[in-house]
C-alpha positions as CSV (number, residue, x, y, z in Angstrom):
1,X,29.8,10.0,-11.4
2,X,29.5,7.8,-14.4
3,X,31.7,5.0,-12.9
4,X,30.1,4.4,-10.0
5,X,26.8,4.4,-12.3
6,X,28.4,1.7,-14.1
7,X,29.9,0.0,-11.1
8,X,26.4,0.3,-9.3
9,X,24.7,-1.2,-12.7
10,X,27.2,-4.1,-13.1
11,X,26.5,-4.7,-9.2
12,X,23.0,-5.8,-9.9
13,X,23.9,-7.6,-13.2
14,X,23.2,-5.0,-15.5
15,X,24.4,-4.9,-19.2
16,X,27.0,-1.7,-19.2
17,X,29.9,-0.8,-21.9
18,X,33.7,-1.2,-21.3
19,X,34.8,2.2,-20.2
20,X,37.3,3.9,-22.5
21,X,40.4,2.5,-21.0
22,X,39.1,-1.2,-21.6
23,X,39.0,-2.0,-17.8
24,X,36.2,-3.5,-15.9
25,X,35.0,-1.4,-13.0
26,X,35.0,-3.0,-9.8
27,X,31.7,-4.4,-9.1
28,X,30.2,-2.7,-5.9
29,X,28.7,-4.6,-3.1
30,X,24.7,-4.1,-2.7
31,X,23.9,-1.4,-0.7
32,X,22.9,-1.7,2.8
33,X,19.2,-0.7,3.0
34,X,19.0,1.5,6.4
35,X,19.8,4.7,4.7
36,X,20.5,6.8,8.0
37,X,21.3,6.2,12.1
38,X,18.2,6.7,14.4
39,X,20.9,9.5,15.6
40,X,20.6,11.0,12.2
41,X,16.8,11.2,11.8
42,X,15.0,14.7,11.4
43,X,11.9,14.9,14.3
44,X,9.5,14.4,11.6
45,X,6.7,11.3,11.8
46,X,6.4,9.2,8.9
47,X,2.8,9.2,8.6
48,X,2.7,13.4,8.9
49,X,5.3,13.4,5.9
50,X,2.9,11.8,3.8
51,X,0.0,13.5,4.6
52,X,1.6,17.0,4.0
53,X,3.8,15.7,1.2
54,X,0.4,14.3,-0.7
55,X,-1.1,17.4,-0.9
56,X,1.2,17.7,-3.9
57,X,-1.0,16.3,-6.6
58,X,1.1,14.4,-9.4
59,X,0.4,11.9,-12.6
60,X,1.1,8.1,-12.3
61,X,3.3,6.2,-14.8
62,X,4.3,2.3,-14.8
63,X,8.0,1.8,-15.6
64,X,8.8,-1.6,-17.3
65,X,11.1,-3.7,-18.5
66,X,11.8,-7.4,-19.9
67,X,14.7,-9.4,-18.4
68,X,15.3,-12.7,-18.7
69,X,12.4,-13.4,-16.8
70,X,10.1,-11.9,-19.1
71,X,8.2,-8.2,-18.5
72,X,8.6,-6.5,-15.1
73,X,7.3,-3.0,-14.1
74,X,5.7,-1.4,-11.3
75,X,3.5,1.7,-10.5
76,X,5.4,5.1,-9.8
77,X,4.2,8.4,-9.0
78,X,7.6,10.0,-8.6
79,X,8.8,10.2,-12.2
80,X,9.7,14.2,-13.5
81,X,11.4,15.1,-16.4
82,X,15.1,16.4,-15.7
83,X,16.9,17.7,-18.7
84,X,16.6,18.3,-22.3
85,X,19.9,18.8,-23.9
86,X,20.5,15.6,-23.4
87,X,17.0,14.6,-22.9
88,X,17.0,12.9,-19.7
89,X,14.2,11.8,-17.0
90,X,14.2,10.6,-13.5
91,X,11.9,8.3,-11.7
92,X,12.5,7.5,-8.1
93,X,12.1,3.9,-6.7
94,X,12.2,2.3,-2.7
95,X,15.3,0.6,-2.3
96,X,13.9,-2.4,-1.1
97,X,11.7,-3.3,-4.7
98,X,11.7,-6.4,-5.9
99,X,10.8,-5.3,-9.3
100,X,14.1,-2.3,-9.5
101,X,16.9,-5.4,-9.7
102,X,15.2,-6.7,-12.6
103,X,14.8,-3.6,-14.6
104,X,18.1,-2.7,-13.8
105,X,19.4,-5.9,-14.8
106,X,17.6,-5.1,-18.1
107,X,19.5,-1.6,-18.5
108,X,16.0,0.1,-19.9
109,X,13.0,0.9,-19.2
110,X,9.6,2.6,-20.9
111,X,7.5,4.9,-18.7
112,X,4.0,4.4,-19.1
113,X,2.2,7.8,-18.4
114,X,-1.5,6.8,-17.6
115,X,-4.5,8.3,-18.1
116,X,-8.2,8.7,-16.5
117,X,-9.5,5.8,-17.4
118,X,-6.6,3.7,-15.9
119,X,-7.0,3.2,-12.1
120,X,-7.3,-0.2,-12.0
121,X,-4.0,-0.8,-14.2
122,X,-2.3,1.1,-11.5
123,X,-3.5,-0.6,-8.8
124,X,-2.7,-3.9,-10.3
125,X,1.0,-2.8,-10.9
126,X,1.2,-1.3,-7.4
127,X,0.9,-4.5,-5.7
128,X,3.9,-7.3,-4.6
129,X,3.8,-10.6,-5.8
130,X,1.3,-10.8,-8.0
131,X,1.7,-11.3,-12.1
132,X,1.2,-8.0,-13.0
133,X,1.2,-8.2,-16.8
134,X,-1.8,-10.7,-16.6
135,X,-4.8,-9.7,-18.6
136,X,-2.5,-6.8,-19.4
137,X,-2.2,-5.7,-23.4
138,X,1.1,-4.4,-24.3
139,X,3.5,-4.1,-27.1
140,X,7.3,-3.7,-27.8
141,X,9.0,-0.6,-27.6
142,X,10.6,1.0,-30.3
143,X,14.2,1.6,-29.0
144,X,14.9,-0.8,-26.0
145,X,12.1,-3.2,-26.4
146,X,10.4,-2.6,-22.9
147,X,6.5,-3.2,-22.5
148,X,4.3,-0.8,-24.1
149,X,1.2,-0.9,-22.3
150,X,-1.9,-0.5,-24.6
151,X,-3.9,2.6,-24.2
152,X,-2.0,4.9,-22.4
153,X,-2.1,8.5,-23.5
154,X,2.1,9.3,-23.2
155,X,5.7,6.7,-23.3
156,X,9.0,7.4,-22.6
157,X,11.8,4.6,-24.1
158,X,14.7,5.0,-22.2
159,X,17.8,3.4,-21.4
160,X,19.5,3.9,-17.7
161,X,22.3,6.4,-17.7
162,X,23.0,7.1,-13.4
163,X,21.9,5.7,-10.1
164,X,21.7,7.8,-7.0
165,X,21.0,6.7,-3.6
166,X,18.3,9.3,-1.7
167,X,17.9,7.8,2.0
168,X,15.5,4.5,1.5
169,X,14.7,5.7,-2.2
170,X,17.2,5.2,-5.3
171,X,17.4,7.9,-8.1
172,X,16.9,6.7,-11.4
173,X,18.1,8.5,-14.4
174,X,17.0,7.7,-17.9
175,X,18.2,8.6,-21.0
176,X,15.0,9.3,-23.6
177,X,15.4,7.0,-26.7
178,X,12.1,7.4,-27.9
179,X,9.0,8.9,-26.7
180,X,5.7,9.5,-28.3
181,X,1.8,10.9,-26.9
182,X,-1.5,10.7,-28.3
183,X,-3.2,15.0,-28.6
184,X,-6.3,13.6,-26.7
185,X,-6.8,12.1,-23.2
186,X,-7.4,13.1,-19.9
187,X,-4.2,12.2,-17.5
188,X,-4.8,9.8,-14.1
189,X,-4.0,12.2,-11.4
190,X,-3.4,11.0,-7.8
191,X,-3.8,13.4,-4.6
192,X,-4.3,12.7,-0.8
193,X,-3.9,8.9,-1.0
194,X,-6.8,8.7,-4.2
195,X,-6.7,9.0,-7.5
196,X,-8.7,11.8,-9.7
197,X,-8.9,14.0,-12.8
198,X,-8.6,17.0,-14.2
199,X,-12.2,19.1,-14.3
200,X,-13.5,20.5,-17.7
C-alpha cells in the first residue's frame, strides 16, 4: 500500500523518499477519471444522493498548500479524523480538482477548520478559477509551512502519507505534524446545501 502511495505521489510530481532498497518506484500513469462503466452504475440519481446524503450535517475546513506556484487550497466538507496511534486524518477530494495536483505536488497540507463567522471565506475557496488567497490573511505553518488562515478556531499540519481512489473522489490521508485550537468559537456547520450554527 505504501508504494503505490509513493508511486501515485511521484505521478503528480510530488516530493517522496527513496524507499529502503534505494530504487525509484515506477511512476504511475494519471488515472483515468470515469471511475465506473454505465454497466456498473447502482440505480441511484445523482441529484437524490445528495439530497439524502446532505441531511448529514458536517463542519467545513480549507485544505492548503504552497507549491511552486505560491498558496493553493480549496473548500472541503469531507475531512474526518481516522487514527490516532499514528495520528492520521483523511479528507476526500473530486478527482477532477485543479487545486489536488498542486497540493500533492507540495506533499503537505494544513486543514483549516472554520468557524461561524466564516461563510464567506468558504465560499471564496469553493469556487474555480479565481485567486482564492486574495484579501485573504494567513500565516506559515509550523511543521510543513502550508497557509494558516487567520481566524479560524482549529488547524491540522500534515504531511500526505496514502492516496486512495473512491469512484470520482480520491482519498487523502494525512499524517498530523502539528495541530493546535483556540477553547472558544462557534464551528461553521453546513446542512442541506446551507451553511449554519450550532444553537446556544
Amino acid at each position: 500500500m505504501a508504494a503505490t502511495a509513493v508511486r501515485y505521489l511521484r505521478s503528480v510530481g510530488a516530493p517522496t523518499a527513496a524507499d529502503p532498497a534505494g530504487e525509484p518506484f515506477d511512476v504511475l500513469p494519471r488515472p483515468d477519471l470515469r471511475a465506473v462503466g454505465d454497466d456498473e452504475r447502482l440505480p441511484v440519481e445523482p441529484a437524490e444522493f445528495r439530497r439524502v446524503l446532505g441531511h448529514f450535517a458536517t463542519g467545513v475546513t480549507v485544505v492548503t498548500a504552497y507549491d511552486e506556484d505560491g498558496p493553493a487550497g480549496f473548500a472541503c466538507q469531507s475531512f474526518a479524523s481516522l487514527s490516532l496511534d499514528p495520528p492520521l486524518i483523511a479528507f476526500m477530494v473530486a478527482r477532477t480538482s485543479t487545486t489536488w495536483p498542486r497540493i500533492a505536488r507540495a506533499g503537505a497540507f494544513c486543514v483549516n477548520v472554520l468557524g461561524a463567522h466564516q461563510g464567506e471565506l468558504c465560499r471564496g475557496f469553493a469556487v474555480s478559477g479565481a485567486d482564492k488567497f486574495a484579501g485573504v490573511a494567513h500565516t506559515a505553518s509550523p511543521a510543513t509551512g502550508s497557509p494558516l488562515l487567520d481566524a479560524v478556531p482549529a488547524w491540522i499540519d500534515c504531511t500526505i502519507q496514502a492516496v486512495h481512489t473512491g469512484g470520482d473522489h480520491l482519498i487523502v490521508v494525512g499524517r498530523v505534524a502539528a495541530l493546535g485550537a483556540e477553547d472558544e468559537g462557534a464551528p461553521l456547520l453546513f446542512h442541506r446545501g446551507k451553511f449554519g450554527r450550532l444553537a446556544d
